[in-house]
C-alpha positions in Angstrom: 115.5 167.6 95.3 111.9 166.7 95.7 110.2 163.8 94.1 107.0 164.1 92.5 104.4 162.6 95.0 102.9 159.1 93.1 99.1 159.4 92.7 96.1 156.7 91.6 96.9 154.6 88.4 101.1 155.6 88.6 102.9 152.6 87.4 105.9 152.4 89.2 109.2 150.2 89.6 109.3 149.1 93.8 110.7 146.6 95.5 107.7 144.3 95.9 107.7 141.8 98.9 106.9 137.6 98.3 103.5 136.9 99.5 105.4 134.2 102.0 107.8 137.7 102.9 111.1 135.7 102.6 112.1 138.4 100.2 111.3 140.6 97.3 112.2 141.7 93.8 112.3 144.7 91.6 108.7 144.3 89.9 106.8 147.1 88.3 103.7 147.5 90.0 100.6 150.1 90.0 99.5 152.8 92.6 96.1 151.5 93.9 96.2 153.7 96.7 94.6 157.8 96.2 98.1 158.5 96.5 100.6 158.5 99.2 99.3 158.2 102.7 101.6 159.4 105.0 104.8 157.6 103.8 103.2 154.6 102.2 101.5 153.8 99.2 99.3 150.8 98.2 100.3 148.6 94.9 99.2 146.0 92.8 101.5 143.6 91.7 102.2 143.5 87.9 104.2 140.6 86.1 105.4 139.1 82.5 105.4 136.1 83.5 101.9 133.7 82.9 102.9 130.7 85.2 99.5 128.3 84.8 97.2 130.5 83.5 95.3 133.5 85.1 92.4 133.7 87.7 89.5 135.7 87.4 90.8 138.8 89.2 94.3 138.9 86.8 94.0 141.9 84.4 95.8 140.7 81.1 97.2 143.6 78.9 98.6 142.8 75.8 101.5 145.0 74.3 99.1 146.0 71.4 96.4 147.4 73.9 96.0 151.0 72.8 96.9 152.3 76.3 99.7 149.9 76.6 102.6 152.5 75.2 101.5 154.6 78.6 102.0 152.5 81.0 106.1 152.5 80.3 105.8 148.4 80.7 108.1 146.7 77.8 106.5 143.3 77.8 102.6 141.6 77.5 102.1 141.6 81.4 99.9 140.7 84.0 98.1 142.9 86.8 97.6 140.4 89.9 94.8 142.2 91.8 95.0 140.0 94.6 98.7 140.4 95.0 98.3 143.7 96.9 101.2 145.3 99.2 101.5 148.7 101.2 104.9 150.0 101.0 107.1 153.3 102.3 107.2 155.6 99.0 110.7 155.3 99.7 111.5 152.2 98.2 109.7 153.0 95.3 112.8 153.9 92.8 110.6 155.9 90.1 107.6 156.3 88.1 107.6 154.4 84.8 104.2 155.1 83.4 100.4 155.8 83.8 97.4 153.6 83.4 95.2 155.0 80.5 91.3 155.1 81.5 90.3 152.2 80.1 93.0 150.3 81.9 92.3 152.1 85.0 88.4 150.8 84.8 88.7 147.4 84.4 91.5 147.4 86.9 88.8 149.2 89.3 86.5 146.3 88.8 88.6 143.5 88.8 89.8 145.4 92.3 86.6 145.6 93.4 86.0 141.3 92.8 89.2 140.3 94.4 87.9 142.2 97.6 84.5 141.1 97.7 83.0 144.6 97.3 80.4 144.0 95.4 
């Protein structure tokens, strides 16, 4: 059986590696990437969990958002745009959800600053 290939603004549950890469954890995370390339795709880090407060790249998204239902998260979370990883599509275990387009905008932007691209 075939999966469907992951594109842009696919929120997905991975195994996402510790920035010190000691280890990782089952996180939900977002497709920055156009999609796959080759076997890999590129994620943004999303968590529930506000540990000292956020940073200006940090895209808040509170469960009463109107495009929060899409994104198949469960709790208020947090995308860390600076937390970025590549990973083999393999370890991604499946698609949860889908940014809406106002989510996928400001994520964009906030991209965009924690990269220094514009």
């Amino acid at each position: 059986m075939s999966r469907k290939r992951l594109t842009r603004g696919d929120v997905v549950l991975t195994r996402f590696p510790f920035t010190d890469l000691k280890g990782s954890a089952l996180r939900p995370a977002v497709v920055v990437s156009e999609g796959e390339i080759g076997d890999d795709v590129v994620l943004v880090a999303i968590s529930s969990v506000n540990r000292g407060g956020h940073i200006s790249t940090d895209l808040p998204v509170d469960k009463k958002h109107p495009e929060f239902a899409s994104t198949g998260l469960r709790l208020t979370s947090v995308f860390r745009t600076h937390k970025l990883a590549t990973v083999e599509r393999s370890i991604v275990v499946r698609r949860i959800g889908r940014l809406g387009p106002q989510l996928q905008k400001k994520l964009d932007e906030l991209l965009r600053r924690a990269l220094s691209l514009d």
